[in-house]
Structure formats: structure tokens, C-alpha cells
C-alpha positions in Angstrom: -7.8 1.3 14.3 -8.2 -0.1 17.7 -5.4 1.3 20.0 -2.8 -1.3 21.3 -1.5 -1.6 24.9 1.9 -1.2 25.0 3.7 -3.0 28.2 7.2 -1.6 26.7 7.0 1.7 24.4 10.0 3.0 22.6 9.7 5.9 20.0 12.3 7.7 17.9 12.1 10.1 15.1 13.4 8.2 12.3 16.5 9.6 11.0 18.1 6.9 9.2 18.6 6.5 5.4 18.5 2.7 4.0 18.0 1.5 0.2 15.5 -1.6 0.4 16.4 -5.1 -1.6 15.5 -5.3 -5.3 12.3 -6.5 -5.8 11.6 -10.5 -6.4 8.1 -10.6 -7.6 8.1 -11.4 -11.3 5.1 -9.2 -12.0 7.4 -6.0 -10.8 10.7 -7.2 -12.5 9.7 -5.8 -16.0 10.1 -2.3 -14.3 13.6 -1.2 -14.4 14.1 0.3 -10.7 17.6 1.2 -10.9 16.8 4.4 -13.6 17.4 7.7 -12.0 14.7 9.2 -9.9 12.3 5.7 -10.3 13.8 3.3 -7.8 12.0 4.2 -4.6 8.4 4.5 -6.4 8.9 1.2 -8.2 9.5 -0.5 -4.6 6.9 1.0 -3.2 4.5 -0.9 -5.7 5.8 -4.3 -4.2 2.9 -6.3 -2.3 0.0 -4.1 -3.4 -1.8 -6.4 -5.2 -4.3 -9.0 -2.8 -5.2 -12.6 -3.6 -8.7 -11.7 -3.1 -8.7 -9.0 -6.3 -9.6 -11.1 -8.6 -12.9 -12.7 -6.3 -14.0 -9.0 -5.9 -14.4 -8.8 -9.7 -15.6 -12.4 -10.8 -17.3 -12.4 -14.2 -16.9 -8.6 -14.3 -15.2 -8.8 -18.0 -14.6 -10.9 -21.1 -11.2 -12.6 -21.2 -10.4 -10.0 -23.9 -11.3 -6.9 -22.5 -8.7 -3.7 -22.6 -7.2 -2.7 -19.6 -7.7 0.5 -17.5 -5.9 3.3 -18.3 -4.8 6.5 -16.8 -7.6 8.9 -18.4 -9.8 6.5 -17.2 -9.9 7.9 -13.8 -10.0 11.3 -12.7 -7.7 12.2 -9.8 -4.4 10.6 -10.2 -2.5 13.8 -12.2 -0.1 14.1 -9.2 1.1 11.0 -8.9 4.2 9.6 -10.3 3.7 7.7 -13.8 5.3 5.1 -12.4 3.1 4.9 -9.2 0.2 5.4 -11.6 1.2 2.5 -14.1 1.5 0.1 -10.8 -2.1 1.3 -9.3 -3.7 0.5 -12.1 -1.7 -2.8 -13.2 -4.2 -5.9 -14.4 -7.2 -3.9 -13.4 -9.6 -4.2 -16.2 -11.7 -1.0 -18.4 -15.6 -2.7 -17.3 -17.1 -3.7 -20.2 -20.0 -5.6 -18.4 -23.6 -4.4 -18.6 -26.8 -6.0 -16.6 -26.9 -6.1 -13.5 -23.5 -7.3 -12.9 -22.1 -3.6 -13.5 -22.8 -1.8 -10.4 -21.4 -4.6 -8.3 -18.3 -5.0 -10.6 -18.3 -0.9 -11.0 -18.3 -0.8 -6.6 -15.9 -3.9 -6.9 -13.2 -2.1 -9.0 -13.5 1.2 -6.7 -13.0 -1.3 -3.7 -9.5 -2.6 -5.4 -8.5 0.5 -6.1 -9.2 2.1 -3.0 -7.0 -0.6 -1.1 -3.6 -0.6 -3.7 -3.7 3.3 -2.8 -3.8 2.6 1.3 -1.1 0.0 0.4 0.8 3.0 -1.5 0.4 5.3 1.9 -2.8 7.6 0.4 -4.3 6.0 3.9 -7.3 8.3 3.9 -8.1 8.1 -0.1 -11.3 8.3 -1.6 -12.3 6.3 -5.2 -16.1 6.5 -6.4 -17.6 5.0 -9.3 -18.6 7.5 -11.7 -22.3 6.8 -12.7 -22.2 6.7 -16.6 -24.8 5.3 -19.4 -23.9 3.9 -22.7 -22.4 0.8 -24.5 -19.1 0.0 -25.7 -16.1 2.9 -25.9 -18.6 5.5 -24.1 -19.6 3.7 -21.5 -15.2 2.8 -20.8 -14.7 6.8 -20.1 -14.2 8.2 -16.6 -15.2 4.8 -15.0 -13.7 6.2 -11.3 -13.0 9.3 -9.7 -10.0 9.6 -6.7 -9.6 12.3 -3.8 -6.0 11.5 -3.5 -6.0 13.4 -0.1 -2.2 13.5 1.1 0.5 11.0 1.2 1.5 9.6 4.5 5.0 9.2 5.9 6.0 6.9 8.7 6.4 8.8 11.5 7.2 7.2 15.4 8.4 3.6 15.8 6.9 1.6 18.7 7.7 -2.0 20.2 5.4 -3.7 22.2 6.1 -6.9 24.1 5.3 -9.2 26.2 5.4 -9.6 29.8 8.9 -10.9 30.0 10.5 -7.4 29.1 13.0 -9.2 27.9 13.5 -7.3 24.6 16.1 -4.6 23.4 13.6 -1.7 22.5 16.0 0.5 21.2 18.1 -2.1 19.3 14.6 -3.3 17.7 13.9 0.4 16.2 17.7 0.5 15.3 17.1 -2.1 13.1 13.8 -0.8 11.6 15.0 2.2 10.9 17.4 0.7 8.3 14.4 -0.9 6.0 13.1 2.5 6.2 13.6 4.3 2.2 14.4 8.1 2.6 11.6 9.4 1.5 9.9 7.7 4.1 6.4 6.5 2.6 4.1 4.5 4.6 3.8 1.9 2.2 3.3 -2.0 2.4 6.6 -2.6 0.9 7.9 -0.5 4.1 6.2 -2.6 6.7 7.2 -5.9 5.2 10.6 -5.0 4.8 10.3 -3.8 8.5 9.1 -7.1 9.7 12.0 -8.6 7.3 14.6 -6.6 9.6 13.1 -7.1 13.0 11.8 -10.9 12.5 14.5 -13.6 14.2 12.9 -17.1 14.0 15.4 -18.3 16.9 14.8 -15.4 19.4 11.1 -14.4 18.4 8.0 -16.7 17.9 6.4 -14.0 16.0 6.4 -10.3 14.8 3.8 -8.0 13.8 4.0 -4.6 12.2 1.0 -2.8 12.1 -0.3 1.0 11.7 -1.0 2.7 14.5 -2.2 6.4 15.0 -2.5 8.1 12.1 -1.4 12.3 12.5 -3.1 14.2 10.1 -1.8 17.7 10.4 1.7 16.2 10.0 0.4 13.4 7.9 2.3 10.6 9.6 1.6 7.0 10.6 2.9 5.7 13.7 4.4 1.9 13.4 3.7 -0.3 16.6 5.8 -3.8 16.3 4.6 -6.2 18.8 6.7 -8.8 19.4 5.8 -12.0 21.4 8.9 -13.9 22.7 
């Protein structure tokens, strides 16, 4: 990621404990989030889904083709059954032969590979497994995931202009309350960052972005620039 200037820095080890909105996307209200234990993974699956999926895998099945499944792909044992049901969610079994399958094969990886960066497995790794065959055969162990380890968010940053004319701390205060407690660097996080932070009639725009990304602690700095 390319490293951002920071004319005012502010950091804080989040400490704060918030519990994010409900969700409002239809596609995520079938899940029932308030059962015991299911609530924060079901948030996180908010906003992982692109507009661009379905161009990466253009004619890449019939209309009636079964969907992906868990045993399909090799790697995902840890996670969450929820988290797992959500990854996976629309993402068709390939069914396509020709020369269309190693595009639509790479294609799928690609998609999956992005809803787990979204999902905070920032450094995962999905390869298509290289399998022969027609029909139910050809369907088994289409991908294979190196999960890696789940990132949390970690410092808070604000960048602004050259005004200086921005409350650091009370800008972190604030983001640390659309935080969840377990602290996942998820997209759902950063949006409901930018949710908190975002005032049309002070700011003329906010942007909340990753920034250095800790291995050995496996946390993700958050920079929010904020041009007045």
C-alpha cells in the first residue's frame, strides 16, 4: 500500500466496545444476527460482495448450475459456518468446460480471494485446484485457501489538511465507537467508521483506508484523511 503523508497524526489503542447497526442489505436479512454467539460474524459479511463479481465470471455457468459448497474448497475448516456460508454466497460450482474454464476457474479464485480481504484474511491465498473430468467429478475440490491469520484493527490515524483545523482526538473518539469488540479488520468496520466520522456540513469528504499492515501482531493500521 503506498504510505500516506500525515500533516496531523493521532493514534490510540482502541479500547472501546460498540455494537454496529443491524444490517440493511436485503441479501444479508435472511441471517438472523441477533442469535447468541452469531451477531458480530453476520455483520462482518455486510459489503463483501463487488458489482464487478459477476463481470469476472461472465458465461462461466448455465443459469441452472448448483452453487458452491463448503467441501468444495479446501481450507476454510476454521472459519465460522456463518462466515463460511457468507464467503461462499451466489458463487457458482463451475460447470463450464472449453476454454472458458481456466479463465472462469482463475476468475472464481479472484472473487474469492477479495470477499476474504474484505473479511480481514488480508494476506489470504485461494488457487484453483487443476482437476480433469465432466460433470459431478470435475465439481470436487474446485479451490484451495491458505487462510493465513485474521487481522484486527490496530492504531487509528487522521490526516488532514493544511488548515489543521480538525479535532484529532475527538475524530478517533468517535471511530472507536463503530469499532465491534472483537475488533476484525473488516469492510463492514471501515464503512461504519466512515459512517461515524463523515459530517456533510463540516467535512467535504472522508476516506478510510488501510494502512500498515503488522504481521507479528497481525493488525491493520486505519488512516482517515479528512479534507475540510
Amino acid at each position: 500500500m503506498n504510505r500516506i503523508v500525515l500533516s496531523i497524526a493521532a493514534c490510540l489503542w482502541l479500547t472501546a466496545c460498540a455494537s454496529s447497526p443491524k444490517p440493511e442489505n436485503a441479501w444479508w436479512q435472511s441471517l438472523d444476527d441477533s442469535a447468541a454467539g452469531r451477531a458480530e460474524d453476520a455483520l462482518s459479511c455486510r459489503g463483501i460482495r463487488s458489482s464487478d463479481e459477476l463481470d469476472r465470471l461472465t458465461n462461466c455457468w448455465p443459469q441452472d448450475a448448483p452453487m458452491l459448497v463448503p467441501s468444495q474448497v479446501q481450507g476454510l475448516e476454521q472459519m465460522s459456518p456463518v462466515l463460511r456460508d457468507c464467503l461462499l454466497a451466489g458463487l457458482p460450482a463451475l460447470v463450464v468446460e472449453g476454454d472458458d474454464r481456466a479463465r472462469c476457474h482463475q476468475g472464481l479464485a479472484d472473487v474469492l480471494d477479495r470477499r476474504l480481504y474484505k473479511l480481514g484474511w488480508l494476506k489470504a491465498e485461494v488457487t484453483p485446484r487443476n482437476e480433469t473430468g465432466t460433470g459431478t467429478a470435475s465439481s470436487r475440490g474446485l479451490l484451495a485457501v491458505q487462510l493465513g491469520q485474521r487481522y484486527r484493527i490496530g492504531q487509528l490515524f487522521v490526516a488532514t489538511g493544511p488548515s489543521q483545523q480538525v479535532n484529532s482526538k475527538r475524530i478517533i473518539k468517535k471511530a472507536q465507537k463503530a469499532i465491534p469488540k472483537r475488533r476484525w479488520c473488516t469492510q463492514t468496520a471501515l464503512e461504519e467508521i466512515h459512517l461515524r466520522v463523515y459530517d456533510p456540513s463540516t467535512f467535504e469528504h472522508v476516506q478510510v483506508a488501510l494502512g500498515e499492515v503488522d504481521d507479528a501482531t497481525a493488525r491493520a493500521s486505519v488512516i482517515i484523511t479528512i479534507q475540510e
